[in-house]
C-alpha positions as CSV (number, residue, x, y, z in Angstrom):
1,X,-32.1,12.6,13.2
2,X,-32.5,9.7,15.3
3,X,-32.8,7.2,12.1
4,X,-29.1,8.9,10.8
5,X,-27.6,8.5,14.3
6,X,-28.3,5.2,14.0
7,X,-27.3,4.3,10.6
8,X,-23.9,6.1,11.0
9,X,-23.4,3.7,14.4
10,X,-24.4,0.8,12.2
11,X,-21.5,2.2,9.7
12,X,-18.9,2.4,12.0
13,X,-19.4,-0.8,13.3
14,X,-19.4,-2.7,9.9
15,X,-15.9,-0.2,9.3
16,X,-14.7,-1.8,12.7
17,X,-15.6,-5.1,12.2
18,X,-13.7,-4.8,8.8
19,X,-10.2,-4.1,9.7
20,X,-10.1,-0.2,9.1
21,X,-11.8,2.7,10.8
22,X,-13.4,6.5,9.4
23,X,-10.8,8.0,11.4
24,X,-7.9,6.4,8.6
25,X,-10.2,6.8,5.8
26,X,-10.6,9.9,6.3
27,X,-7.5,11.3,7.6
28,X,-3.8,9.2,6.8
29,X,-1.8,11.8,8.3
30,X,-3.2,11.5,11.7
31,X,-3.3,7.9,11.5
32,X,0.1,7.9,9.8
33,X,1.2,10.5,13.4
34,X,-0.9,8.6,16.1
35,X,0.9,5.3,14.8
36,X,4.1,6.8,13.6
37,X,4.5,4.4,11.0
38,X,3.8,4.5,7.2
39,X,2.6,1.5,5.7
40,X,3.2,0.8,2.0
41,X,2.0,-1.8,0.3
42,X,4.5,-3.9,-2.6
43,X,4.5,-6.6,-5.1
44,X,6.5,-9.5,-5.2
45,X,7.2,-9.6,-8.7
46,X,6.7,-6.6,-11.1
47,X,9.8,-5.6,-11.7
48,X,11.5,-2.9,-12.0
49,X,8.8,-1.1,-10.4
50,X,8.6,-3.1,-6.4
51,X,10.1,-6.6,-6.2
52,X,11.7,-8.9,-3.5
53,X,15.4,-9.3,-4.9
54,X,16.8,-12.7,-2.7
55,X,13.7,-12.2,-0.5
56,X,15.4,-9.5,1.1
57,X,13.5,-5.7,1.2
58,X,11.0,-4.2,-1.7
59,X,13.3,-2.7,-4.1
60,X,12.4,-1.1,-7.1
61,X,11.2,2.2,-9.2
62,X,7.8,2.6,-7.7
63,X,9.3,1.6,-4.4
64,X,11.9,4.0,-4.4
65,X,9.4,6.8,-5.6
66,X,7.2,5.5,-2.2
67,X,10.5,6.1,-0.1
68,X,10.9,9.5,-1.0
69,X,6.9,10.6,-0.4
70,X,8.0,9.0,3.1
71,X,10.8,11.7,3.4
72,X,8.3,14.6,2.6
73,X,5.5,13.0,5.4
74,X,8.1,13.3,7.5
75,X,9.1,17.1,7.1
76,X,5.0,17.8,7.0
77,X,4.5,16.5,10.4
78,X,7.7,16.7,11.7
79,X,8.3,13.6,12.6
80,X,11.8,12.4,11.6
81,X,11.9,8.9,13.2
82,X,8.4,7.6,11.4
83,X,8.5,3.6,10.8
84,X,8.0,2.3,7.2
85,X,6.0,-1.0,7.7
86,X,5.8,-3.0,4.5
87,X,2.9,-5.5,3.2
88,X,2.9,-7.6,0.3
89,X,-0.2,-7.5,-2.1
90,X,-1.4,-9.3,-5.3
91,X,-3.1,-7.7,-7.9
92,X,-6.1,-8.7,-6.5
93,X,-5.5,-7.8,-3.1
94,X,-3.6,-4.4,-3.8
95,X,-6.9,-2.5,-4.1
96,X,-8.7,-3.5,-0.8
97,X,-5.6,-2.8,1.1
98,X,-5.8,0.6,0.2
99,X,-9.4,0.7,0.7
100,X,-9.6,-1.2,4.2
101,X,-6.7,0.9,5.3
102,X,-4.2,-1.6,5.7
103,X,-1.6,0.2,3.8
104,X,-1.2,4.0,3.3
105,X,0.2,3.6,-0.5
106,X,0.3,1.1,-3.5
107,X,3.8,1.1,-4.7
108,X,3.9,-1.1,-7.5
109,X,2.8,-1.6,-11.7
110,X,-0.6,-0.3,-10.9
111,X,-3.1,1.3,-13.5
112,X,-4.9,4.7,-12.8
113,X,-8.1,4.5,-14.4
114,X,-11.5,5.6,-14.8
115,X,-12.9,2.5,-12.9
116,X,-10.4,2.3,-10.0
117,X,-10.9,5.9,-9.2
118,X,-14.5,5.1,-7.8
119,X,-12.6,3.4,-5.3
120,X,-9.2,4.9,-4.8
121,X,-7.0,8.0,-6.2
122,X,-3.6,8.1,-7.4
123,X,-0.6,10.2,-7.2
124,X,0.5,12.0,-10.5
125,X,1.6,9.0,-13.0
126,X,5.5,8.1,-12.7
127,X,5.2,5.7,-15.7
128,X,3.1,4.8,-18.9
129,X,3.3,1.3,-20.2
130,X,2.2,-0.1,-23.5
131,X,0.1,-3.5,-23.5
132,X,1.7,-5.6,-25.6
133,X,2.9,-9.9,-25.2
134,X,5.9,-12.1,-24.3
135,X,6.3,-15.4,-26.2
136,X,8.6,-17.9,-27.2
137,X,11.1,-16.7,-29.8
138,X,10.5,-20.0,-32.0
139,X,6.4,-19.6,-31.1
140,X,6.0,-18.2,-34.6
141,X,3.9,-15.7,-32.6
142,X,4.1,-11.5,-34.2
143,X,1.2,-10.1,-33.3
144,X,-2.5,-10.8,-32.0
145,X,-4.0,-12.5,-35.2
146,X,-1.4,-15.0,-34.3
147,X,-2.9,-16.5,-31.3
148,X,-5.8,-17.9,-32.9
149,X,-6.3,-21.1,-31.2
150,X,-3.7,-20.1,-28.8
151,X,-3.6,-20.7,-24.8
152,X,-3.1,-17.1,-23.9
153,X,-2.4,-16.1,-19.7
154,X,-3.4,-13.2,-18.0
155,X,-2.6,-12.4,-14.3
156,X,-5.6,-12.3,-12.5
157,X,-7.1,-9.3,-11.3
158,X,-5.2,-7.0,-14.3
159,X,-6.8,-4.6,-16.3
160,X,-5.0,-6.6,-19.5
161,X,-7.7,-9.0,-19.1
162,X,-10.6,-7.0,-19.8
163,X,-8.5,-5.9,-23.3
164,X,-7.6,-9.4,-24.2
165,X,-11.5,-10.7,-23.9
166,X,-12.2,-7.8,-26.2
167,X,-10.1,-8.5,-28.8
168,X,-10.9,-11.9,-28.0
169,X,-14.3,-11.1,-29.3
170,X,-13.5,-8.5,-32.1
171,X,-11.3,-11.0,-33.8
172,X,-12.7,-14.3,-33.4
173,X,-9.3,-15.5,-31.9
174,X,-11.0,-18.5,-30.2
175,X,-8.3,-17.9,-27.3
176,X,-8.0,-20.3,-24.2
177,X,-8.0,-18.5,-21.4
178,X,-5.8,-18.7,-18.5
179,X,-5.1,-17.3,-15.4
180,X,-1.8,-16.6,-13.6
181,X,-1.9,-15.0,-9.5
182,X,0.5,-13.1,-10.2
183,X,2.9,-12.0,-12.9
184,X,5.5,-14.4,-12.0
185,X,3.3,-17.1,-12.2
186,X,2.1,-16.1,-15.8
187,X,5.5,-15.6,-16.9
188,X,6.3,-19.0,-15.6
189,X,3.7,-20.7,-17.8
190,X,4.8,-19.5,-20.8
191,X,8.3,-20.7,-19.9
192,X,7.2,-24.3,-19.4
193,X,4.8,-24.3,-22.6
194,X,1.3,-24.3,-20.5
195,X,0.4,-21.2,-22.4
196,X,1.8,-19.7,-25.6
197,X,1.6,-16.0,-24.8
198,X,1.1,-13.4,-21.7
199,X,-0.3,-10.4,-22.6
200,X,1.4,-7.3,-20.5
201,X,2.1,-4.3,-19.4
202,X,5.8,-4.1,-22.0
203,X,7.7,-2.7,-19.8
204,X,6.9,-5.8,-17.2
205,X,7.3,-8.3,-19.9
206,X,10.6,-6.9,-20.6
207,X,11.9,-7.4,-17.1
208,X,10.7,-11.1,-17.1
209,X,12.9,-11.2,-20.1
210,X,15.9,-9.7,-19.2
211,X,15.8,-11.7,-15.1
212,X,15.4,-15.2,-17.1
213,X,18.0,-17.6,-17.3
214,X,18.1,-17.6,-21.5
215,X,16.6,-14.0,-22.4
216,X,17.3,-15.2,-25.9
217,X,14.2,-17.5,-25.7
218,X,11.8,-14.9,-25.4
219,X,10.5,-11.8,-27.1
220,X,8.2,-8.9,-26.8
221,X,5.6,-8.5,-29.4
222,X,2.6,-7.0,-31.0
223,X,0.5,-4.0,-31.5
224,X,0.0,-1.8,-28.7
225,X,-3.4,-2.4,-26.9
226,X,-3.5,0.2,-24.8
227,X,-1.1,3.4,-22.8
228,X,-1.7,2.4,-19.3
229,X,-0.7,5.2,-16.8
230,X,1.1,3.8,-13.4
231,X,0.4,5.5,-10.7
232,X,0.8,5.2,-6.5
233,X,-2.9,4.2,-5.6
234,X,-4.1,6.0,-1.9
235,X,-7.0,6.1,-0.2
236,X,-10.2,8.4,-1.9
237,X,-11.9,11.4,-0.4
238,X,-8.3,12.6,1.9
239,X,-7.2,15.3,-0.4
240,X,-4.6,16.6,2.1
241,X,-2.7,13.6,1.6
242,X,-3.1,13.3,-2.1
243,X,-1.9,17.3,-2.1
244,X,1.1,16.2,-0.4
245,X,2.3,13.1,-2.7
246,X,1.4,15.2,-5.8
247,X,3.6,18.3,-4.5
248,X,6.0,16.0,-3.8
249,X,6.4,14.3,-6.6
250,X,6.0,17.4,-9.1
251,X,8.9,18.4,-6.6
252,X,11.1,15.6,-7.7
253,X,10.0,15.9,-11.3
254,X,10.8,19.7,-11.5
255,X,14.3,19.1,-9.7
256,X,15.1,16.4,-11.9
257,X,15.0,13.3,-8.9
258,X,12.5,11.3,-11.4
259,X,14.5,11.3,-14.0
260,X,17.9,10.0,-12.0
261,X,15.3,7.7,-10.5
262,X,13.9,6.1,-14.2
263,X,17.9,6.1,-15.6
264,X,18.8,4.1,-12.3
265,X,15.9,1.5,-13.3
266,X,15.6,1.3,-16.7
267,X,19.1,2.1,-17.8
268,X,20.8,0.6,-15.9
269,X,21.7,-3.0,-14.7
270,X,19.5,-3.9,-11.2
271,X,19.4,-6.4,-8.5
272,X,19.6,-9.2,-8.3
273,X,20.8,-10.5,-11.6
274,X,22.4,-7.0,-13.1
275,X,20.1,-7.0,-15.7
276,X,20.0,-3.9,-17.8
277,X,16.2,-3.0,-19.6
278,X,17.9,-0.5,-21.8
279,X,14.2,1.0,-21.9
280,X,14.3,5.0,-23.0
281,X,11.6,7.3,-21.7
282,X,8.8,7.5,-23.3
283,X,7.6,10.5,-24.7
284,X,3.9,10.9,-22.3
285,X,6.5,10.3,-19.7
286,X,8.9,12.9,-20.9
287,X,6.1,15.7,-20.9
288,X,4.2,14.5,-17.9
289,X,8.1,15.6,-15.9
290,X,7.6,18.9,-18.2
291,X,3.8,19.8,-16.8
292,X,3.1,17.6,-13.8
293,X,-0.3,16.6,-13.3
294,X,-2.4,13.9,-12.7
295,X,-5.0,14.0,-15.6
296,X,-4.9,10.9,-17.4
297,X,-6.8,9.4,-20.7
298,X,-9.6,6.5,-19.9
């Protein structure tokens, strides 16, 4: 008993030492009382989901999704005048966050999969994106076999990069590699001809397209790779708060909220540029508002 005594002392002081404490891992509502503030962790750049329009608040989709789960904390522990703090994360900082309890939720373009769940859980999903590519319009580029030779970028930290080294490897592309830090940066190297494609979540690649200065100069192509369900990423093993986002958020499907919330996004023009995606609901989408739930395909 002594030894475990010991080893759970050692534990707490390496959670200490790390930024976050077992009392927030193990508990958000408390934390989220004791502080009265929820923290929510955004992108800069992954629009229309959370993004800095004018470097003014997070704005988007997800973001607005994140705001109403902030509404229903609120009502649960009656606490009407809780703080939202906001931090910016990267793809490759958006997971520790969560797990160091530096935010409460991930509100972004952020995949719920087999992998990530040994570290985190997700909400029910609130969107499901198709991995496809943005190139030049005069690249001559259709579909994958078409980068043979090519200087393909991926943001770093994505799960599109484990997809392109596969098919990478399955069709001999011979593909140079590159590496963006975030999505804006990747998207920014195909506009000044460092790399000839960026391979995407399409729904991402799209709002790139529609925010640039010539849309016209880009386009959205190939195969899909994969259906990767977005979800708001929390902290594992604290059901009571997962119980509370999911009832929330089947609230907002059932009621109809989620689906004013995608037309406001997708169908509509959006800040800062008024630019209109035009993007219909997808049909996994479309039945996910039907039967909420968070089961997803790995």
């Amino acid at each position: 008993m002594k030894a475990v005594t010991r080893r759970m002392k050692f534990w707490t002081l390496c959670c200490i030492a790390s930024g976050f404490s077992p009392a927030i891992m193990a508990d958000t509502l408390s934390h989220i009382k004791e502080t009265q503030t929820v923290t929510i962790a955004h992108r800069e750049a992954s629009l229309p989901f959370s993004y800095l329009p004018d470097s003014k608040l997070p704005t988007g989709y997800a973001v607005d999704i994140c705001l109403k789960f902030v509404d229903a904390i609120k009502k649960e522990l009656k606490a009407p005048n809780l703080k939202v703090h906001y931090l910016l994360v990267t793809p490759s900082s958006r997971i520790p966050s969560i797990i160091e309890g530096k935010a409460d939720m991930e509100c972004g373009s952020t995949t719920n999969n087999a992998e990530r769940r040994k570290q985190v859980s997700f909400t029910i999903p609130h969107f499901f994106a198709s991995t496809r590519m943005l190139v030049r319009s005069d690249a001559g580029i259709k579909n994958w076999i078409d980068l043979k030779d090519k200087k393909v970028v991926t943001t770093k930290g994505t799960t599109t990069v484990k997809l392109l080294h596969e098919r990478d490897k399955a069709r001999s592309l011979n593909l140079r590699l590159l590496e963006g830090n975030d999505h804006a940066e990747s998207f920014s190297m195909v506009e000044k001809f460092q790399a000839d494609a960026f391979p995407m979540d399409d729904v991402l690649l799209y709002g790139f397209r529609a925010n640039s200065k010539d849309p016209e100069k880009f386009a959205v192509v190939g195969d899909s790779l994969s259906t990767e369900p977005y979800a708001v990423m929390l902290r594992k093993d604290d059901p009571a708060f997962k119980e509370l986002l999911d009832r929330e958020m089947a609230r907002m499907m059932n009621d109809g909220e989620l689906t004013k919330l995608y037309d406001k996004w997708f169908k509509k023009p959006i800040p800062p540029k008024g630019a209109n995606l035009n993007m219909p609901m997808g049909v996994l989408l479309r039945d996910t508002i039907r039967f909420p739930n968070d089961k997803v395909g790995d």
